[in-house]
C-alpha positions as CSV (number, residue, x, y, z in Angstrom):
1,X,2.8,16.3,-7.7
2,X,-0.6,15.5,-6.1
3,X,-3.5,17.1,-5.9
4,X,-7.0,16.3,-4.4
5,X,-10.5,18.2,-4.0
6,X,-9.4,21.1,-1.6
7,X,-6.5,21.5,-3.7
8,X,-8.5,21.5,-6.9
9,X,-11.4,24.2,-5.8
10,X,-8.8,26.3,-4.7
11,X,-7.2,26.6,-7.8
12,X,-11.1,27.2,-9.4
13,X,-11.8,29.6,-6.9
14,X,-8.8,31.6,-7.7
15,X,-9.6,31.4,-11.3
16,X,-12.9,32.6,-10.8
17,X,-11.9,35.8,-8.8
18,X,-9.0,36.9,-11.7
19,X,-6.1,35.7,-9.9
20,X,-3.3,35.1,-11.4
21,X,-1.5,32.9,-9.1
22,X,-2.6,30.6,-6.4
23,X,-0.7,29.2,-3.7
24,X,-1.7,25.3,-2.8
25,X,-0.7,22.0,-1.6
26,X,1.3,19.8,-4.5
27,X,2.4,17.1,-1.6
28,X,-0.4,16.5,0.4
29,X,-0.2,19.6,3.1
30,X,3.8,19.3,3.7
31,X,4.3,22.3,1.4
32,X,3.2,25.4,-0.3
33,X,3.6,25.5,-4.3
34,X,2.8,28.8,-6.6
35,X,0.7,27.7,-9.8
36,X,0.2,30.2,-12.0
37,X,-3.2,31.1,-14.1
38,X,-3.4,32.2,-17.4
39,X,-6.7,31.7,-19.9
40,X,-8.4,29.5,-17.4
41,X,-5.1,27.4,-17.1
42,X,-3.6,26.5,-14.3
43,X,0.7,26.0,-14.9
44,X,2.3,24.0,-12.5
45,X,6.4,24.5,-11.3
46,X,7.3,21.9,-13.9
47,X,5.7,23.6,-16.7
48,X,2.7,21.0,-17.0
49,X,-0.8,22.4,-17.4
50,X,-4.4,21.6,-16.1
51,X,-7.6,23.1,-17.4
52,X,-10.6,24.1,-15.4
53,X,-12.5,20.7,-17.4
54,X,-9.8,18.5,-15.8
55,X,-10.4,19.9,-12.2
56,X,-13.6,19.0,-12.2
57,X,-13.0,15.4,-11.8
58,X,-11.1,15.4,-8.3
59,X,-13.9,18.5,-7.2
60,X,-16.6,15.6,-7.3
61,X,-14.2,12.7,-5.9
62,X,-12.8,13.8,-2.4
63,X,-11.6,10.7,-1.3
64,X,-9.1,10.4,-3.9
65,X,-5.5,11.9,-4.4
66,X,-4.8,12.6,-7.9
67,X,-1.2,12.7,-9.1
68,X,-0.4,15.3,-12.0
69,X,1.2,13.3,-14.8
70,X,2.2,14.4,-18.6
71,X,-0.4,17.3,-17.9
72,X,-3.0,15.4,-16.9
73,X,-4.6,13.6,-13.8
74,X,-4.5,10.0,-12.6
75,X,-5.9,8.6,-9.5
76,X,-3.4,7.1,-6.9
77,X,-4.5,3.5,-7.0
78,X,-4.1,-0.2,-8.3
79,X,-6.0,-3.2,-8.6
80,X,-3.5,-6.2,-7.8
81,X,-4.5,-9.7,-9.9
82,X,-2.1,-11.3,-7.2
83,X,-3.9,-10.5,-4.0
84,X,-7.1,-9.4,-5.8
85,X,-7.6,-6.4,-3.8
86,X,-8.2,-2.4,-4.7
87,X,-5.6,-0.2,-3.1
88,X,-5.9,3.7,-3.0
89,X,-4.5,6.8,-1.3
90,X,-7.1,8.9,0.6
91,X,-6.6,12.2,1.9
92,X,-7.2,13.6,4.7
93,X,-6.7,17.1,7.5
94,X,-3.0,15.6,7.5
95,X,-1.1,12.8,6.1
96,X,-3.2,10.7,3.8
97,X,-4.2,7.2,4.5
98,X,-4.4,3.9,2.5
99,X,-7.6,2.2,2.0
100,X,-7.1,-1.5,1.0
101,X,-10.7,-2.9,-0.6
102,X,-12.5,-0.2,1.0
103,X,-10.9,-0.7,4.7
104,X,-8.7,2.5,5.9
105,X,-5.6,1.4,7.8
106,X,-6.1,4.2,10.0
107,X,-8.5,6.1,12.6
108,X,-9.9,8.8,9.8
109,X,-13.2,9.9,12.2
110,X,-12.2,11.0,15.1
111,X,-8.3,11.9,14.6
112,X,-6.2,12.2,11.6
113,X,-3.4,9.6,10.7
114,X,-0.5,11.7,12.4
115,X,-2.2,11.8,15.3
116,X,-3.4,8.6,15.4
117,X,0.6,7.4,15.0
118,X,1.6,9.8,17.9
119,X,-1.0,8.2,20.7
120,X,0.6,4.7,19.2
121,X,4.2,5.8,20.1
122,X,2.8,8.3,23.2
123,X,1.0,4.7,24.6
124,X,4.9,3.4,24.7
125,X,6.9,5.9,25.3
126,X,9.7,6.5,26.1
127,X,11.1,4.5,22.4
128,X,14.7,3.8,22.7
129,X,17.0,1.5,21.6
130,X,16.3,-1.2,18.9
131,X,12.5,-0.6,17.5
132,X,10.1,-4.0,15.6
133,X,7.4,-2.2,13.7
134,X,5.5,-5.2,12.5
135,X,3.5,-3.8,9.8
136,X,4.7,-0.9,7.7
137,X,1.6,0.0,5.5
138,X,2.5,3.6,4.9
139,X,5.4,3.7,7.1
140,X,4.0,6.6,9.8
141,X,4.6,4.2,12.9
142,X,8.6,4.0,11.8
143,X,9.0,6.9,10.7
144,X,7.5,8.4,13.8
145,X,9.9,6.0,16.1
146,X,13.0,6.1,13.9
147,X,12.9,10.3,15.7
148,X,13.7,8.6,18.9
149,X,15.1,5.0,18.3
150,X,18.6,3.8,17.4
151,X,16.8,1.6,14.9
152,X,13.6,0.7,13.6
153,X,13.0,-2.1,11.9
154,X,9.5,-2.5,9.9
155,X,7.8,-5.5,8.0
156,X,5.6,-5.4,5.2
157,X,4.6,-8.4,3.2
158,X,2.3,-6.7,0.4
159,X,4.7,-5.2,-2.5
160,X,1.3,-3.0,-3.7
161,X,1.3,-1.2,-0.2
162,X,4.8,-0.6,-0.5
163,X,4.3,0.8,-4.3
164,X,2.1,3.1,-2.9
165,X,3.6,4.1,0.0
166,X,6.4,5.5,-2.5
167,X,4.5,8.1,-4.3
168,X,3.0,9.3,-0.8
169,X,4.8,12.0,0.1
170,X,4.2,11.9,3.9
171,X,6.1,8.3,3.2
172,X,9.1,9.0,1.6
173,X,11.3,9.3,4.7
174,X,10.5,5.6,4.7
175,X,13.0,5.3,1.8
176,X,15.5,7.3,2.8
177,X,16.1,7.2,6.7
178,X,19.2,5.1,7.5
179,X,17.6,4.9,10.7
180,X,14.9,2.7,9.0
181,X,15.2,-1.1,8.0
182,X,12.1,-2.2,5.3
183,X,11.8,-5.8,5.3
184,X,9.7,-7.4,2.6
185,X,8.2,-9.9,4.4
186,X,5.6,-11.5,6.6
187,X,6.5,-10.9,10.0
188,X,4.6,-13.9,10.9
189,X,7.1,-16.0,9.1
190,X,10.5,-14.0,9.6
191,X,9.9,-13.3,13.6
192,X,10.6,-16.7,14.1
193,X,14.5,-16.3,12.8
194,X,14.7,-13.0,14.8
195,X,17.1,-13.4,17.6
196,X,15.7,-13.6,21.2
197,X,15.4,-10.8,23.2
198,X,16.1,-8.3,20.1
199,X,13.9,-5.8,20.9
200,X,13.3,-3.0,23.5
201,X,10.0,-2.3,22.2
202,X,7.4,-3.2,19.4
203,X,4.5,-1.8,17.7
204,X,1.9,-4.7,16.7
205,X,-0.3,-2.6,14.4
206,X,-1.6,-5.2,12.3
207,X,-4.7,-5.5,9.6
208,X,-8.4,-6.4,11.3
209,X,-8.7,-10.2,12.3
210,X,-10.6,-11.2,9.5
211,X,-7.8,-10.7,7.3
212,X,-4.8,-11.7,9.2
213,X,-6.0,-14.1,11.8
214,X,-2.3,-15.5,12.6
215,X,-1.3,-12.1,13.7
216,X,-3.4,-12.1,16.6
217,X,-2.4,-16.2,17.5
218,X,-1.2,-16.9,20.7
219,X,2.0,-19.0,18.6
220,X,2.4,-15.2,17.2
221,X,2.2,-13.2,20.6
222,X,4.8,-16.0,22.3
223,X,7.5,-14.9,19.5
224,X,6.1,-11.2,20.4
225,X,7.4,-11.9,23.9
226,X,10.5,-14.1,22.7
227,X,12.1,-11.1,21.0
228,X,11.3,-8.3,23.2
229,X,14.0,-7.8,26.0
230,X,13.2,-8.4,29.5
231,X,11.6,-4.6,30.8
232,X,10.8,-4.2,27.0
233,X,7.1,-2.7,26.0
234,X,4.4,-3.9,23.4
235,X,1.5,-2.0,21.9
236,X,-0.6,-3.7,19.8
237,X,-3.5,-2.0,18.0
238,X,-7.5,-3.7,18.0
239,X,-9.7,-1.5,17.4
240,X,-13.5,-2.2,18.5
241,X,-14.6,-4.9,15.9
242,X,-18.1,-5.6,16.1
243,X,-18.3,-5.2,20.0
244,X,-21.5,-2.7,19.4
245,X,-23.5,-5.3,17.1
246,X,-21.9,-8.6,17.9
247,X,-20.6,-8.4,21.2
248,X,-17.3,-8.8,20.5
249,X,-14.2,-8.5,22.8
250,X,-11.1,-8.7,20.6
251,X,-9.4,-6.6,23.1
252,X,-10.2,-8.9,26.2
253,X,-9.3,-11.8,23.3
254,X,-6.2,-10.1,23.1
255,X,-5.4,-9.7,26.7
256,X,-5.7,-13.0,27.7
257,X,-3.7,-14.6,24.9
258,X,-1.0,-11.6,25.7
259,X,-0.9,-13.5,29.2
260,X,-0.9,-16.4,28.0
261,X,2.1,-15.9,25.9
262,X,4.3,-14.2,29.3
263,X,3.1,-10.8,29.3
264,X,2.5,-8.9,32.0
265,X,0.7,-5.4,32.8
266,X,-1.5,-5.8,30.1
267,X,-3.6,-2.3,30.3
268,X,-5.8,-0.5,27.5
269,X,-4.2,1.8,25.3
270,X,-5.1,4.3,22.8
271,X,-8.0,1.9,20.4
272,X,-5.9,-0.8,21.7
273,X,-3.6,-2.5,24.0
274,X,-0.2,-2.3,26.0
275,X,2.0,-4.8,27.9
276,X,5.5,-5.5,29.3
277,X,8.0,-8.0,29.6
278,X,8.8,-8.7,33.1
């Protein structure tokens, strides 16, 4: 069970007004959970109990999800020695998203997550056949184009993304989905065993430049376009890095490496790029 601030002034606000049962969120907005209230406790459907004290701490942190453990309340993140980075769930309108030393792996201003993963697939459409999802994180892209795909096959090379992914509920389907193929591994290193002409479409949603460089290679993009069937669609996400302060054009960057690898119709997509093999 998770809760975060909305969930957690909810529950105060019921208390306050002499309710004695409040209906909230204990997965993140999928569902709709009865908690009981008795002597300024709050019982959960397992029997485990908060106090209005223990509230208070996810009222003043809205950025954090807060799982419900052995009645009390821990925060949804690790610290990994091996990587040395800070990983953490963060809620928002939707599904939550993951924030890796302070960096979101999604668009959180404008959109939410899920609709940031539908405009991916939308930019694409229509996904068929045999689906490369190059970086998992949370799973959303998949999981999204496992509804319409035979097969979806996703990478992910950071076992703390992956432990997180599995107490996010909006993730679970990752899991469970014989539809859905998680390979632990850096796509970088395990495209280049991947037959040729394997896929009839991928997603390229990979972390910013600074911190994965070789994804956004032009040795990279040529295996891109090795395994993608002939007709086959790519979208690859950019983003806007620096291009208001420093001028930047990853996207035209992009483009012209895309070209360089064989692509063709290379067009602006959805806060990034799209392009065919012809």
């Amino acid at each position: 069970m998770i809760i975060t601030s909305a969930q957690a002034l909810q529950l105060l606000e019921a208390n306050k007004k002499g309710l004695k049962e409040a209906e909230i969120s204990l997965d993140l907005n999928k569902t709709i959970s009865k908690i009981k209230i008795q002597n300024d406790e709050f019982i959960f459907p397992d029997n485990q109990k908060l106090d209005k004290s223990q509230l208070k701490k996810p009222v003043k942190d809205d950025t954090s999800c807060f799982l419900i453990m052995d009645s009390s309340l821990a925060k949804l993140q690790l610290f990994s020695d091996e990587t040395n980075k800070f990983y953490k769930l963060v809620p928002t309108k939707d599904a939550p998203t993951i924030e890796i030393s302070g960096i979101r792996m999604h668009v959180t201003k404008e959109m939410s997550p899920m609709e940031d993963t539908n405009k991916k697939i939308a930019a694409i459409s229509p996904i068929k056949g045999f689906i490369l999802d190059t970086c998992m994180g949370l799973g959303y892209t998949a999981i999204a184009a496992s509804k319409y795909a035979d097969f979806v096959m996703t990478c992910e090379r950071d076992g703390n993304v992956i432990e997180v992914a599995k107490h996010n509920p909006w993730s679970i389907e990752l899991f469970n989905n014989k539809k859905i193929s998680i390979m632990k591994t850096d796509v970088f290193d395990e495209i280049k065993i991947f037959k040729s002409s394997m896929f009839d479409a991928i997603i390229h949603d990979p972390p910013r430049l600074s911190l994965a460089s070789e994804l956004y290679s032009l040795d990279f993009y040529r295996q891109l376009f090795r395994v993608l069937k002939n007709k086959g669609k790519l979208y690859h996400y950019t983003g806007s890095p620096g291009s208001k302060n420093r001028k930047v054009n990853l996207a035209g960057d992009v483009s012209k490496r895309l070209g360089q690898a064989g692509f063709r119709n290379i067009q602006k997509a959805h806060y990034g790029i799209t392009a065919a093999k012809q």
